[in-house]
GULUMKOL-651488 format. One record per residue: residue number from 0; residue in three letters; x, y, z of N, C-alpha, C in turn. Coordinates in Angstrom, 3 decimals. Layout:
<atoms>
> n_res_n_u_n_v_n_w_ca_u_ca_v_ca_w_c_u_c_v_c_w
> NUM_ala_X_Y_Z_X_Y_Z_X_Y_Z
...
</atoms>
This chain:
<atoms>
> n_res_n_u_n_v_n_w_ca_u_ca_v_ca_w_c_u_c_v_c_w
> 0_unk_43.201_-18.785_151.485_41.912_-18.140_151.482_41.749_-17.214_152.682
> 1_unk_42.685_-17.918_153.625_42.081_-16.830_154.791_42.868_-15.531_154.773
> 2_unk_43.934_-15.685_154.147_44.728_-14.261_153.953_43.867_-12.911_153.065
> 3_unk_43.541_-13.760_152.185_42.364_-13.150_151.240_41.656_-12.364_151.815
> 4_unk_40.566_-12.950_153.262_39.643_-12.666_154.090_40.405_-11.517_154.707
> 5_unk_41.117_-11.748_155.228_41.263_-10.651_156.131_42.276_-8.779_155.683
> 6_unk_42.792_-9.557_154.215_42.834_-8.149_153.521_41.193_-7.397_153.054
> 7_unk_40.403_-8.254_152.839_39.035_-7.485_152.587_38.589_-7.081_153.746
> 8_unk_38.431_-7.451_155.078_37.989_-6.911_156.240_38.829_-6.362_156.406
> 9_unk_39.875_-5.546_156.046_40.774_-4.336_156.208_40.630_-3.391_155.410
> 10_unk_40.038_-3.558_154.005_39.692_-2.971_153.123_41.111_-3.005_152.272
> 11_unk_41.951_-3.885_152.325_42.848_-3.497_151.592_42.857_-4.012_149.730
> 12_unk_41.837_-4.972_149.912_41.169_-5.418_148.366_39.898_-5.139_148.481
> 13_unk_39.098_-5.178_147.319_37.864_-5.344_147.493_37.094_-6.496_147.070
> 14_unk_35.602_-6.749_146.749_35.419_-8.030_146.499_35.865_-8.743_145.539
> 15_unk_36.432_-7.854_144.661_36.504_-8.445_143.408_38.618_-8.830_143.546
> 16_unk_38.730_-9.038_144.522_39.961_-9.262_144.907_41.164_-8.045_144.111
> 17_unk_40.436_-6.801_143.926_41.673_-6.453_143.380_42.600_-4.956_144.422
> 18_unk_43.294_-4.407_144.773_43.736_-3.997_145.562_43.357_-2.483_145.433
> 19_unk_43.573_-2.161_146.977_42.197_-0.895_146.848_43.162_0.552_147.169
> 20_unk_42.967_1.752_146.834_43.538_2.452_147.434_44.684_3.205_148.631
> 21_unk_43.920_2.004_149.830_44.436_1.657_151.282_45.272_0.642_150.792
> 22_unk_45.005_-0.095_149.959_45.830_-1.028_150.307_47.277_-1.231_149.633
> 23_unk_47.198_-0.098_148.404_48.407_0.382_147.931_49.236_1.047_148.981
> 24_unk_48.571_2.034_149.742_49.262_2.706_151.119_49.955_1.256_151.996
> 25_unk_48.906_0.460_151.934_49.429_-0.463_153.392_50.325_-1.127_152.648
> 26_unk_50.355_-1.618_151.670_52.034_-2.380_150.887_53.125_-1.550_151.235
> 27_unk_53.064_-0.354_151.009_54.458_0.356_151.166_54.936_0.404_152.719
> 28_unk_54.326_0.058_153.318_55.178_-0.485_155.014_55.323_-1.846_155.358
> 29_unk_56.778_-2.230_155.352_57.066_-3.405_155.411_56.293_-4.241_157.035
> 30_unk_55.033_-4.110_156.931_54.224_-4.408_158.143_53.384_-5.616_157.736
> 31_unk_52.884_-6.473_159.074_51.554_-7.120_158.683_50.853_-6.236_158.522
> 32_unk_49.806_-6.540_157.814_48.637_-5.847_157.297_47.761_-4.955_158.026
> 33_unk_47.787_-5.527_159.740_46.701_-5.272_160.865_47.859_-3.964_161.038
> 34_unk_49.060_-4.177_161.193_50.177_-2.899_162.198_50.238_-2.027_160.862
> 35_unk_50.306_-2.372_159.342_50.292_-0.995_158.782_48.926_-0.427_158.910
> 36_unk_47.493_-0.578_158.355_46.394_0.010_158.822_46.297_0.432_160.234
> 37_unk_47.044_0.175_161.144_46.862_0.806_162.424_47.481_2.449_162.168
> 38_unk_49.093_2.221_161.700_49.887_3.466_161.403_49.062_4.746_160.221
> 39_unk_48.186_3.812_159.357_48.019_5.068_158.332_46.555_5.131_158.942
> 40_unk_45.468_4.892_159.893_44.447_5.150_160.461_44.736_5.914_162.041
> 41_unk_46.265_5.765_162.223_46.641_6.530_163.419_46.244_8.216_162.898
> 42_unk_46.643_8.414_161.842_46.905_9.611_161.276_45.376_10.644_161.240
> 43_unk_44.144_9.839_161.342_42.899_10.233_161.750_42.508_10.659_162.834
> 44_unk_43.310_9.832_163.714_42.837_9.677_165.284_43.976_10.503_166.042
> 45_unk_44.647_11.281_165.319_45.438_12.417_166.078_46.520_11.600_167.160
> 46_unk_46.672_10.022_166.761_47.811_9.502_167.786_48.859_8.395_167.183
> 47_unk_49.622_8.947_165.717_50.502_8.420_165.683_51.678_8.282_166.080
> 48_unk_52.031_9.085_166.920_53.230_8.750_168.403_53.042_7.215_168.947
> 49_unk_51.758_7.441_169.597_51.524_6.699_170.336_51.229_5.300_169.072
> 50_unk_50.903_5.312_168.269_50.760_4.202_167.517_52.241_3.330_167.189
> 51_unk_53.040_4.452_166.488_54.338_4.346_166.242_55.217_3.649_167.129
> 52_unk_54.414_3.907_168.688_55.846_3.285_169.698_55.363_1.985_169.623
> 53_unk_54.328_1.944_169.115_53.441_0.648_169.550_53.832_-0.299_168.476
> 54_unk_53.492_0.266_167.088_53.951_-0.830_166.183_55.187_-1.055_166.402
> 55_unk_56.469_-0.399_166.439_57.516_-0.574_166.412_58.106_-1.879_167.412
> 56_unk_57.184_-1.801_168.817_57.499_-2.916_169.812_57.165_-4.323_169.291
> 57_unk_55.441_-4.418_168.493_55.036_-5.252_167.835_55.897_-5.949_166.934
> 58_unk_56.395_-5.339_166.472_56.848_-5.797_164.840_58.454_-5.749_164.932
> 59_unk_59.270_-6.154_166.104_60.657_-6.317_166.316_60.776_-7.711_166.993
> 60_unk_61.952_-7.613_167.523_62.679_-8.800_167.609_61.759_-9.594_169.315
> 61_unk_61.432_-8.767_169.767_60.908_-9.019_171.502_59.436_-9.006_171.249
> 62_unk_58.892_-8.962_169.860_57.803_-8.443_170.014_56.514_-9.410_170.493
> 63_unk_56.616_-10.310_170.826_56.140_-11.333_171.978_55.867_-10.980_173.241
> 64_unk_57.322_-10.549_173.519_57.253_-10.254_175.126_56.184_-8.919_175.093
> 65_unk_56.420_-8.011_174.341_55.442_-6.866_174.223_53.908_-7.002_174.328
> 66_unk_53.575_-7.469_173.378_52.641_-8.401_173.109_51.810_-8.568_174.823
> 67_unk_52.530_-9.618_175.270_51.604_-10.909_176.760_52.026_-9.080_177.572
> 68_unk_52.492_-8.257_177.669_52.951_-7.090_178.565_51.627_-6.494_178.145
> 69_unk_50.874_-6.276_176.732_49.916_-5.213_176.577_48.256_-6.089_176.862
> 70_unk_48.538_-7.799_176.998_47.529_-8.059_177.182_47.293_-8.506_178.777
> 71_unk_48.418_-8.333_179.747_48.544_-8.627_181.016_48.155_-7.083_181.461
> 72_unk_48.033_-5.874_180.498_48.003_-4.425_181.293_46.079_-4.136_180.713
> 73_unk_45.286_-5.592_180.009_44.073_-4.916_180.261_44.140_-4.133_178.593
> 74_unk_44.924_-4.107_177.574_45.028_-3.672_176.426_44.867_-4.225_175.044
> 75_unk_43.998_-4.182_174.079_44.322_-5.159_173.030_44.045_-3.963_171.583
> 76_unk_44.439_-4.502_170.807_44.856_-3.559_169.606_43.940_-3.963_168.747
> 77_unk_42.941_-3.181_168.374_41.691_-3.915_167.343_41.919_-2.941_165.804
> 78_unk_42.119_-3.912_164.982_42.270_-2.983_163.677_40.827_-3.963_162.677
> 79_unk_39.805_-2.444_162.576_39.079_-3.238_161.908_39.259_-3.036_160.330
> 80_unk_37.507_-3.209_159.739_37.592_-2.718_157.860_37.802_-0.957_157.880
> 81_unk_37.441_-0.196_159.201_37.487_0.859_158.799_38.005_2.058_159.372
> 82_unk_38.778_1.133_161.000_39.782_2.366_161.871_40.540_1.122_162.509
> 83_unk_41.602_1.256_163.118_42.275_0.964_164.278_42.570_1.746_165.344
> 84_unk_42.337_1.092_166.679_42.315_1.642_167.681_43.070_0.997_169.020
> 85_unk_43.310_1.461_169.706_44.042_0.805_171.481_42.450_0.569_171.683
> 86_unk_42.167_-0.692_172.322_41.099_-0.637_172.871_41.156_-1.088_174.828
> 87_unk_40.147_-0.416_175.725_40.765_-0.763_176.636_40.171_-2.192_177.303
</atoms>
């Protein structure tokens, strides 16, 4: 159920549980759900470089150590129902 939840607060289903536009986009990147909506909402916010280096650290083999590095520098990654952003 809670997986459920948090594809609808991404918008990637809607209530009626069936899969939404976005969320056809966000299947086609072999990502969690939060790091692909970051990459295809980067594309709004004029900083998918900077998104890109980011998911890529996330979503590999170290991506732990990355991780406690972006929350020891004061950084956390908020992907909501309707942008993702670096927040500081």
């Amino acid at each position: 159920m809670r997986a459920l939840e948090l594809l609808n607060y991404l918008a990637a289903i809607d209530d009626d549980g069936e899969l939404t536009e976005l969320g056809s986009m966000m299947a086609e990147f072999p990502l969690d759900p939060q790091l692909a909506k970051m990459v295809i909402a980067s594309c709004d916010c004029n900083c998918s470089n900077e998104i890109l280096s980011i998911v890529s650290m996330l979503s590999g083999e170290y991506s732990s150590m990355y991780m406690l590095q972006l929350c020891m520098s004061g950084l956390t990654i908020c992907a909501s129902g309707s942008a993702a952003a670096i927040c500081l």
